[in-house]
C-alpha beads as a LAMMPS data file, in Angstrom:
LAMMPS data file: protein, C-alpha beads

323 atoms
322 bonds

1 atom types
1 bond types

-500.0 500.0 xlo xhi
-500.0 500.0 ylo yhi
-500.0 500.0 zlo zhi

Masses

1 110.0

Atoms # bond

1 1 1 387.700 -293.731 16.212
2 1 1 390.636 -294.084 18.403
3 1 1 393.201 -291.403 17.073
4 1 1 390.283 -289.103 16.546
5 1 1 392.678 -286.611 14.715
6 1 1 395.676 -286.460 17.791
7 1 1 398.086 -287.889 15.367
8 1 1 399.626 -286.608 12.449
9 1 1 403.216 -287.184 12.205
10 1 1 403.609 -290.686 12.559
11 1 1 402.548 -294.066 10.076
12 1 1 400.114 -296.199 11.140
13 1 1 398.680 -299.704 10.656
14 1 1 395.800 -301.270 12.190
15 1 1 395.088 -305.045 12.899
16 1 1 391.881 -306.637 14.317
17 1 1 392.405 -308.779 17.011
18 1 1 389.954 -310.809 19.458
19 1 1 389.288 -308.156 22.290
20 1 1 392.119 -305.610 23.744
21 1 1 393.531 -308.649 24.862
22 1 1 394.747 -310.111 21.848
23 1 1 396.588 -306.749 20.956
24 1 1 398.054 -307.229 24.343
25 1 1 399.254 -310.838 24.209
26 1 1 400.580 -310.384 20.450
27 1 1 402.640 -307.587 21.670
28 1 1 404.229 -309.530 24.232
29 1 1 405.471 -312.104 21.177
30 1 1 405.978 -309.797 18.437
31 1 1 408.592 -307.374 20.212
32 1 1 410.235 -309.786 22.697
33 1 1 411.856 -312.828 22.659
34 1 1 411.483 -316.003 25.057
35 1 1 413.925 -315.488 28.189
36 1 1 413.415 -311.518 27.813
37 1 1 411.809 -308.936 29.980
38 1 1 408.368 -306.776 30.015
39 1 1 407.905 -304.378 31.968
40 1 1 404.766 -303.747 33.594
41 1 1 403.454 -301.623 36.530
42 1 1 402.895 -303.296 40.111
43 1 1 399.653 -302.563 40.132
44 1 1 397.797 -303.779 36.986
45 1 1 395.149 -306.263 35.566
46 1 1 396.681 -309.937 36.203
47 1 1 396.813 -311.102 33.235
48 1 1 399.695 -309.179 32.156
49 1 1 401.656 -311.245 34.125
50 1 1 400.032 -314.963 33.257
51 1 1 400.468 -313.928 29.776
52 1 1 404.435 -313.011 30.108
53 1 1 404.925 -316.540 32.077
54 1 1 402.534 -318.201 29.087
55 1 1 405.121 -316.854 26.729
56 1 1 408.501 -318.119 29.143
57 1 1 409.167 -314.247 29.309
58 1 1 410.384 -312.127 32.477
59 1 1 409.025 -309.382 34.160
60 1 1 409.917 -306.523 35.762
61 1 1 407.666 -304.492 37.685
62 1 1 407.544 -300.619 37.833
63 1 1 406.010 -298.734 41.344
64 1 1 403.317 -297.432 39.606
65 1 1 402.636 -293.956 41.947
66 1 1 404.739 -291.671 43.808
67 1 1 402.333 -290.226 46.329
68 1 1 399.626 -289.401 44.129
69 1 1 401.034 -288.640 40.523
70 1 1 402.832 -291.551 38.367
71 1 1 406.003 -292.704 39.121
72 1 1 408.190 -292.233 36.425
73 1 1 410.860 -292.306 37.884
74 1 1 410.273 -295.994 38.942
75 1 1 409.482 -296.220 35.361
76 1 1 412.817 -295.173 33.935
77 1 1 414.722 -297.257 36.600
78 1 1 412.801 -300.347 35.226
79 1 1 413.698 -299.120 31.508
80 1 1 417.430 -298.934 32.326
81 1 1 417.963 -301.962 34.103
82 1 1 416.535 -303.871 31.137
83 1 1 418.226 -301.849 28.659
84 1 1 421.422 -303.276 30.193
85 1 1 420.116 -307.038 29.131
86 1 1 418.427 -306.302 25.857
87 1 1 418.134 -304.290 22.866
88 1 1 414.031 -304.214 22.680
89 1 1 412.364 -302.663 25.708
90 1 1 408.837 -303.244 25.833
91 1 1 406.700 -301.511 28.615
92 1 1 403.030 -301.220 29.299
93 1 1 401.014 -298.604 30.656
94 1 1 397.415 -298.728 30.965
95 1 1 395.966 -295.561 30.441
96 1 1 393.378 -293.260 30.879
97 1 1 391.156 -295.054 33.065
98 1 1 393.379 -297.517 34.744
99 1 1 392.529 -301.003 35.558
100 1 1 392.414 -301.586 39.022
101 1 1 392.657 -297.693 40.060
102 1 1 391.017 -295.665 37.529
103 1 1 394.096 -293.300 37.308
104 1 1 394.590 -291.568 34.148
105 1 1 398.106 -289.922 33.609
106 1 1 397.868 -286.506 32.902
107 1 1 399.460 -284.311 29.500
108 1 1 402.982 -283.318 30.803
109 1 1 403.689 -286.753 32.316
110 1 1 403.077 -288.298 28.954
111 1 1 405.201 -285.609 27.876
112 1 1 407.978 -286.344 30.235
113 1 1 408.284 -289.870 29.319
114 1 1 408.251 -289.471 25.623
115 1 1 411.021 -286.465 26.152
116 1 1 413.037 -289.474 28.631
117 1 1 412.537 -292.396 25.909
118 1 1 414.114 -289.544 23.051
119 1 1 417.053 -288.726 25.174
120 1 1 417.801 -292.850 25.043
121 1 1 420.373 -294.999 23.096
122 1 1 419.432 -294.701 19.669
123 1 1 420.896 -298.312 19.098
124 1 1 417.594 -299.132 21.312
125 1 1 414.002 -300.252 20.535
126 1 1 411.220 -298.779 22.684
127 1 1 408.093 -300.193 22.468
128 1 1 404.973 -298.948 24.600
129 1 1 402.248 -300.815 25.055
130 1 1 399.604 -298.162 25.462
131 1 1 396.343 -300.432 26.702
132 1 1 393.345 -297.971 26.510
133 1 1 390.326 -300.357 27.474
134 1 1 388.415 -298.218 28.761
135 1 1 389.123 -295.100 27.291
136 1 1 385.749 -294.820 25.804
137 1 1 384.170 -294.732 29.644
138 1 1 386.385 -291.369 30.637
139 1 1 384.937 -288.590 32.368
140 1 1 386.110 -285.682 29.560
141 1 1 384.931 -286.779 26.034
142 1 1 386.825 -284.091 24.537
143 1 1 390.228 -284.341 26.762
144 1 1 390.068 -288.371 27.107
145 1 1 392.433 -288.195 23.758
146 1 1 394.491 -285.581 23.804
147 1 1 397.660 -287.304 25.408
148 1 1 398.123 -289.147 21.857
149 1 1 399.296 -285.780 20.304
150 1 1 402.439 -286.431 22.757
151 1 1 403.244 -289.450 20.327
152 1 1 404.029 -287.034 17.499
153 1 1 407.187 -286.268 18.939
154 1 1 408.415 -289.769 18.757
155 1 1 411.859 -289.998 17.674
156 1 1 412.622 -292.901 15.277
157 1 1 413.468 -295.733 17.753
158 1 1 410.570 -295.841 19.340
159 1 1 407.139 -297.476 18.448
160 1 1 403.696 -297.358 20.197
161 1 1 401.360 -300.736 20.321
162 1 1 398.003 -299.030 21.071
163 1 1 395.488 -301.761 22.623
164 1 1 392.377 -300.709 21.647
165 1 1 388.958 -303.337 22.896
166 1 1 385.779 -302.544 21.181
167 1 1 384.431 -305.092 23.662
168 1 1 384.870 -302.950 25.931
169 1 1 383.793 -299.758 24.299
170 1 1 379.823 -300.988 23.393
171 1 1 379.783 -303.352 25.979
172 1 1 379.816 -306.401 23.786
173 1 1 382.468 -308.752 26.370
174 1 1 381.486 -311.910 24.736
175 1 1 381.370 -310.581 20.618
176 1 1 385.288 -310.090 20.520
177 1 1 386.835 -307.095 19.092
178 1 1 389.249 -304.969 19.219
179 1 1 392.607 -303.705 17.477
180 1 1 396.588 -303.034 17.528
181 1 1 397.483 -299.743 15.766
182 1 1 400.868 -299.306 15.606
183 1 1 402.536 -295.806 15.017
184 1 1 405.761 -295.267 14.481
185 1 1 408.235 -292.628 12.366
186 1 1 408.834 -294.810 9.775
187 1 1 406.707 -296.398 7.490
188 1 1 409.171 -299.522 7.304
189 1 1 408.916 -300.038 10.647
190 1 1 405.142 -299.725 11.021
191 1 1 404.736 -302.336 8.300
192 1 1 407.247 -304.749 9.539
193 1 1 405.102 -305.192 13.078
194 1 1 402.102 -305.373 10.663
195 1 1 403.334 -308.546 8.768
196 1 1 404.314 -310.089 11.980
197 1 1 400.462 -309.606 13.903
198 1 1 399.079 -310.490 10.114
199 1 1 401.090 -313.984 10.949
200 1 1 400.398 -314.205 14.392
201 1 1 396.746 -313.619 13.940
202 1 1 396.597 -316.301 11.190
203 1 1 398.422 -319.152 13.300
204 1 1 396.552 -318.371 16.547
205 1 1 392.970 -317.239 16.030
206 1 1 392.840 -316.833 12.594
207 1 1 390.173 -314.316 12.454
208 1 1 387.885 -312.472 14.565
209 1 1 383.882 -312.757 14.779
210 1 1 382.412 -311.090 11.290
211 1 1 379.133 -310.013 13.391
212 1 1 381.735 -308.003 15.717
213 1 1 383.233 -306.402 13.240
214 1 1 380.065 -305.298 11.429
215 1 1 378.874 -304.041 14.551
216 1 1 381.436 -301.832 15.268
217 1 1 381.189 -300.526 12.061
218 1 1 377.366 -300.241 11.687
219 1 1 377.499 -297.931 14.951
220 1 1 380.272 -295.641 14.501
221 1 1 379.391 -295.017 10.519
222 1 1 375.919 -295.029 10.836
223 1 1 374.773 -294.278 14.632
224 1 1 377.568 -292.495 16.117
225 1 1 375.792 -289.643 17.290
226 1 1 373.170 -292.003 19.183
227 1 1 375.979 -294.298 20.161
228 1 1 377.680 -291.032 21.734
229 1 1 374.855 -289.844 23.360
230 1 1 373.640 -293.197 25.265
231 1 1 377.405 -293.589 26.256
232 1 1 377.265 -290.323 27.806
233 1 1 374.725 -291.512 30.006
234 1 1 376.391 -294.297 31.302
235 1 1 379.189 -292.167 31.463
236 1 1 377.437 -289.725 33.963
237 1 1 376.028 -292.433 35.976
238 1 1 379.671 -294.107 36.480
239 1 1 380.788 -290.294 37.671
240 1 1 377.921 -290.142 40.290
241 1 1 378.444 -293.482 41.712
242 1 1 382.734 -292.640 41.885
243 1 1 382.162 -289.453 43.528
244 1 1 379.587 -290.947 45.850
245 1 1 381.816 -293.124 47.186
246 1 1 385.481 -291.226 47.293
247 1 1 383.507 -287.922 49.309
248 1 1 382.127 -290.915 51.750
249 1 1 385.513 -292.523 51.574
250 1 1 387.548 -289.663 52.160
251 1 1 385.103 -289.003 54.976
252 1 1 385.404 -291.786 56.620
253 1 1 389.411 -291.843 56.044
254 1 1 389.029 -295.441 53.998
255 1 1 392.535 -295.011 52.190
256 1 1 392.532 -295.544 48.193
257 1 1 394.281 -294.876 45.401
258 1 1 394.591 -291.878 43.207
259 1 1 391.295 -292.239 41.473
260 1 1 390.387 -289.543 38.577
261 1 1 387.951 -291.911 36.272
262 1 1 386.971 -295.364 35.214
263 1 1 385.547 -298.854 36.130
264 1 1 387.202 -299.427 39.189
265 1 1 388.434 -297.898 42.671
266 1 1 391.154 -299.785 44.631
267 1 1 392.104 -299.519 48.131
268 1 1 395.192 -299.311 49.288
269 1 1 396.755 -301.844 51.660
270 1 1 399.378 -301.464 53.800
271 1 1 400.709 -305.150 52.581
272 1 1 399.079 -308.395 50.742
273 1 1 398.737 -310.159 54.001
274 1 1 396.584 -307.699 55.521
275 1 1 394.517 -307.088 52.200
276 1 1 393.885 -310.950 52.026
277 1 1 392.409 -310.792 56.187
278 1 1 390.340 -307.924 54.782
279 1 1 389.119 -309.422 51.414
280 1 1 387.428 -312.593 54.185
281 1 1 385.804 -310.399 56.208
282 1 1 384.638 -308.879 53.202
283 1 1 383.788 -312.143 51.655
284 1 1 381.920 -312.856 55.216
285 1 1 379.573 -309.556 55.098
286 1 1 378.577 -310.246 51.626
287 1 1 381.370 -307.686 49.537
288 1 1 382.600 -308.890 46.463
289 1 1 385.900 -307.435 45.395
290 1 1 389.252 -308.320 43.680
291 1 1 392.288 -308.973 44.903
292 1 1 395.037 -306.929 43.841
293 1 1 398.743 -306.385 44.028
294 1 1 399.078 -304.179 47.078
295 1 1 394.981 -303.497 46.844
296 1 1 391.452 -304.507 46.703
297 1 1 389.524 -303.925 44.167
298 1 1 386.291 -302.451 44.072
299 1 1 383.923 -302.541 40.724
300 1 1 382.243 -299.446 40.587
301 1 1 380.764 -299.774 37.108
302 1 1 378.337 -302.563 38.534
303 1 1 377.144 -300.953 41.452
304 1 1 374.060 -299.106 41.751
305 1 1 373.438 -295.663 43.774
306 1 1 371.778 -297.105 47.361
307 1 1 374.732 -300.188 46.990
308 1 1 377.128 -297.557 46.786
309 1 1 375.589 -295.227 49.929
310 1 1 377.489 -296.564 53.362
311 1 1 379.924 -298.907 51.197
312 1 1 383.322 -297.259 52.290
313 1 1 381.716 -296.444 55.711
314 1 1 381.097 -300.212 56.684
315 1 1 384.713 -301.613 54.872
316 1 1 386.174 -299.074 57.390
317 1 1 384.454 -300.663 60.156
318 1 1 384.732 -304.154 59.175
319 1 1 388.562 -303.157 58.853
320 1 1 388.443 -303.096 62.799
321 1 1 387.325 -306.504 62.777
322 1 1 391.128 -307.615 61.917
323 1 1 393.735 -308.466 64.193

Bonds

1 1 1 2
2 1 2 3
3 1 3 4
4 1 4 5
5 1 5 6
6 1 6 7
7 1 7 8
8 1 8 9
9 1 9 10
10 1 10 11
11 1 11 12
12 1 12 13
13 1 13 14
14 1 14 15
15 1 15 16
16 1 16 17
17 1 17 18
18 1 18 19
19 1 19 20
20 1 20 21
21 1 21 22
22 1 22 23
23 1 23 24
24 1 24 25
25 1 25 26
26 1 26 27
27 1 27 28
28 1 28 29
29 1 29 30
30 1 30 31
31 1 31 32
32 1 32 33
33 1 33 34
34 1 34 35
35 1 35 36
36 1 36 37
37 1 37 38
38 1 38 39
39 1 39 40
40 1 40 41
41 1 41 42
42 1 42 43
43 1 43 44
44 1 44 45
45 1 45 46
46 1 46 47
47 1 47 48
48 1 48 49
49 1 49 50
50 1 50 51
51 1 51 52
52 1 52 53
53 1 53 54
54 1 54 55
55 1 55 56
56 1 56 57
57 1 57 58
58 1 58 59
59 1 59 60
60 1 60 61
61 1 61 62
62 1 62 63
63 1 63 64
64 1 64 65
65 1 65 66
66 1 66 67
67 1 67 68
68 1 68 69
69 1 69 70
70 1 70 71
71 1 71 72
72 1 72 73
73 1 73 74
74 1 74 75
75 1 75 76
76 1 76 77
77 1 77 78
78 1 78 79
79 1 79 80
80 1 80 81
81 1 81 82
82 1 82 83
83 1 83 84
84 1 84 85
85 1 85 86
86 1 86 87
87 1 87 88
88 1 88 89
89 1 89 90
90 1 90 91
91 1 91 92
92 1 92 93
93 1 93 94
94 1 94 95
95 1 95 96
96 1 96 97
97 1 97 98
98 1 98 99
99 1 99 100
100 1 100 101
101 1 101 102
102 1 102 103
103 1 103 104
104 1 104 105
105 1 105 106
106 1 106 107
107 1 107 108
108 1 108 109
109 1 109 110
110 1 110 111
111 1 111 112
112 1 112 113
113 1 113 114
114 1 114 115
115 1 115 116
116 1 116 117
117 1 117 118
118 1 118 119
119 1 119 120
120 1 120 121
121 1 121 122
122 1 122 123
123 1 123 124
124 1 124 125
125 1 125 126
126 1 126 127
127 1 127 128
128 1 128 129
129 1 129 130
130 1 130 131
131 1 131 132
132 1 132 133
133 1 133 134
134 1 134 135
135 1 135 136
136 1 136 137
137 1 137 138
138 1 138 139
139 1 139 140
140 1 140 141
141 1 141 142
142 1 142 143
143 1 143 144
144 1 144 145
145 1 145 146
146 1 146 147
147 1 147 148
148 1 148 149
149 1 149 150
150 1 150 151
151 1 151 152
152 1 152 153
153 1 153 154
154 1 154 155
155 1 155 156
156 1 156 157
157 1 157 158
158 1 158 159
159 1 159 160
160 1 160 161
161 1 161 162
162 1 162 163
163 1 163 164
164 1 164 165
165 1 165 166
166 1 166 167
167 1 167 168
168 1 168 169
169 1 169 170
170 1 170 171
171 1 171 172
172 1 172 173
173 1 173 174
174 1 174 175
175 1 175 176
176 1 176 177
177 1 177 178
178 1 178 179
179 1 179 180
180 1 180 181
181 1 181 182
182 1 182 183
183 1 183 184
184 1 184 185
185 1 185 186
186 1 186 187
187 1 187 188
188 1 188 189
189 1 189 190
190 1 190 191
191 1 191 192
192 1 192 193
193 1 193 194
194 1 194 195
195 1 195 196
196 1 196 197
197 1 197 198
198 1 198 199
199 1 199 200
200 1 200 201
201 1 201 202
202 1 202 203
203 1 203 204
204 1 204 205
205 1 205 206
206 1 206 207
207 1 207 208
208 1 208 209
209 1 209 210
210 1 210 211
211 1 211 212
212 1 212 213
213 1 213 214
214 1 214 215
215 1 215 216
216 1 216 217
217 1 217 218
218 1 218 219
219 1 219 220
220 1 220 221
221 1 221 222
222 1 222 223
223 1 223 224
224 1 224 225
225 1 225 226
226 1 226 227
227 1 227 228
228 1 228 229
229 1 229 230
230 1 230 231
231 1 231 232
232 1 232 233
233 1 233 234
234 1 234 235
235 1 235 236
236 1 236 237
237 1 237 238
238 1 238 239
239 1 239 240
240 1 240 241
241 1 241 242
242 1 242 243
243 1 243 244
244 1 244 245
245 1 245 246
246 1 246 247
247 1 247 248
248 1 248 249
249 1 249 250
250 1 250 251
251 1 251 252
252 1 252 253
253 1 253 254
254 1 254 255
255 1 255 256
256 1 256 257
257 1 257 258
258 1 258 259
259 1 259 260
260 1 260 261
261 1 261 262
262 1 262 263
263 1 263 264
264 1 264 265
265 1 265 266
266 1 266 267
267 1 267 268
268 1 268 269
269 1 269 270
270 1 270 271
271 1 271 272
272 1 272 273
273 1 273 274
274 1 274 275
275 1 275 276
276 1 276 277
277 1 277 278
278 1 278 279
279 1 279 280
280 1 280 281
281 1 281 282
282 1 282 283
283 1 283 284
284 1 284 285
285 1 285 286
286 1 286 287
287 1 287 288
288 1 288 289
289 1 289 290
290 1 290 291
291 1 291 292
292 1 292 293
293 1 293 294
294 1 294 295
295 1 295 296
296 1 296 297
297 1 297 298
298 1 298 299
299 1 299 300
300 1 300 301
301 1 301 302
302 1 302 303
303 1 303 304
304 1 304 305
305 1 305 306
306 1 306 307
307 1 307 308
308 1 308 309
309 1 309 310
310 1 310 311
311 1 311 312
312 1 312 313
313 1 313 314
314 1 314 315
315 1 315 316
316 1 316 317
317 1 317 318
318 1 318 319
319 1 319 320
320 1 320 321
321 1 321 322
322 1 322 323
């Protein structure tokens, strides 16, 4: 389901976990140590960074655009300061579909990091922690996978954690579900990180909800092509809602950031003081949103069409209410 044929030239393993978010917080313990450092980007779902302090690890953050691409080379900074401390390096990028931004990184920017991380120490570990939540809710079906085929080129010191949330993918939050596959070159390697989740899953949750996992497996065996098909609609209506409200954003000259697909649309603040005077006034007039590093953020998958008309138009002028 997740791989969807991108992959040939690596071994793989697959481990259920509860949600995307167990992948996520096994990761953190499997590769790194207490007192050691994860990388994450500045602008990311918050519970990357209660999870690292849960686990007495460090963080360092990554800038996570340069104007409107991805900053990579924020990313390799990050990378080669904690290189200097430690011989695993575990980073996470959230992609396609971003959470809070909806940015998804395009082909040759995958393709630039992978060709950075082979030019590295070999006497390294490089571990990415590739969280695709909502890859299922991209705008391209056919092109929402094809960055994986970049993970062929792997050379053998590095290792990709995919995060993969069935949760998220049939809209099931509550019936947890989802998976760590981990690719790698070598086989060894692959099935060393398998025995340690295997471990980790027994001593923490044990297992995950039997109903969850024969869903999942009831609708992709037996009623994919429906599945695919009422996905597609929701799919659709996500699009129309996003590009209702970047045109009247962009109209209005409401600033946000690089949006291309996805749950969410954040705007971009000038500094977290001012976005927590806007978030109030907000609050005040009845807009719901999340705070974010350097942003607010703004749940497009729950709003419908006549919420979404005049949205960006009135935070613009309820921007003028602050002082």
């Amino acid at each position: 389901w997740v791989i969807q044929n991108q992959i040939d030239a690596l071994a793989h393993s697959v481990i259920a976990t509860p949600g995307g978010t167990g992948a996520v917080s096994s990761a953190f313990t499997t590769f790194l140590d207490e007192g050691e450092t994860i990388i994450l980007p500045d602008i990311a779902w918050g519970s990357y960074t209660l999870m690292a302090s849960e686990n007495n690890l460090n963080t360092a953050f990554y800038t996570l655009f340069e104007d409107d691409h991805f900053n990579l080379s924020s990313l390799k900074e990050c990378i080669e300061k904690v290189m200097q401390k430690q011989d695993r390096i575990l980073f996470v990028i959230n992609d396609p579909c971003h959470n809070p931004t909806g940015y998804t990184m395009q082909r040759k920017e995958w393709e630039e990091l992978i060709q950075y991380l082979n030019s590295l120490p070999k006497n390294k570990h490089f571990i990415i922690l590739n969280d695709i939540a909502y890859i299922d809710y991209a705008y391209s079906e056919d092109k929402g996978r094809h960055y994986l085929s970049t993970f062929n080129s792997f050379d053998e010191n590095i290792l990709a954690l995919i995060a993969f949330s069935t949760s998220k993918t049939l809209t099931s939050y509550g019936l947890r579900c989802g998976a760590a596959i981990i690719l790698a070159k070598k086989k060894d390697d692959v099935r060393d990180v398998e025995i340690i989740l295997e471990k980790k899953a027994r001593a923490t949750w044990s297992n995950i909800p039997n109903a969850a996992m024969e869903n999942f497996t009831w609708i992709v065996q037996e009623n994919r092509e429906a599945f695919l098909k009422e996905k597609e609609k929701y799919v659709n209506l996500l699009k129309e809602r996003s590009d209702l409200f970047i045109e009247e954003a962009k109209a209005c000259d409401l600033d946000y950031y690089p949006y291309h697909e996805g749950f969410f649309i954040t705007l971009k603040m000038k500094d977290n003081a001012y976005r927590d005077q806007l978030h109030e006034v907000l609050l005040r007039n009845h807009i719901y949103t999340v705070q974010v590093n350097k942003g607010i953020r703004l749940a497009i998958c729950s709003l419908p069409i006549e919420k979404v008309k005049g949205l960006a138009k009135k935070i613009k002028e309820l921007e003028g209410e602050i002082h």
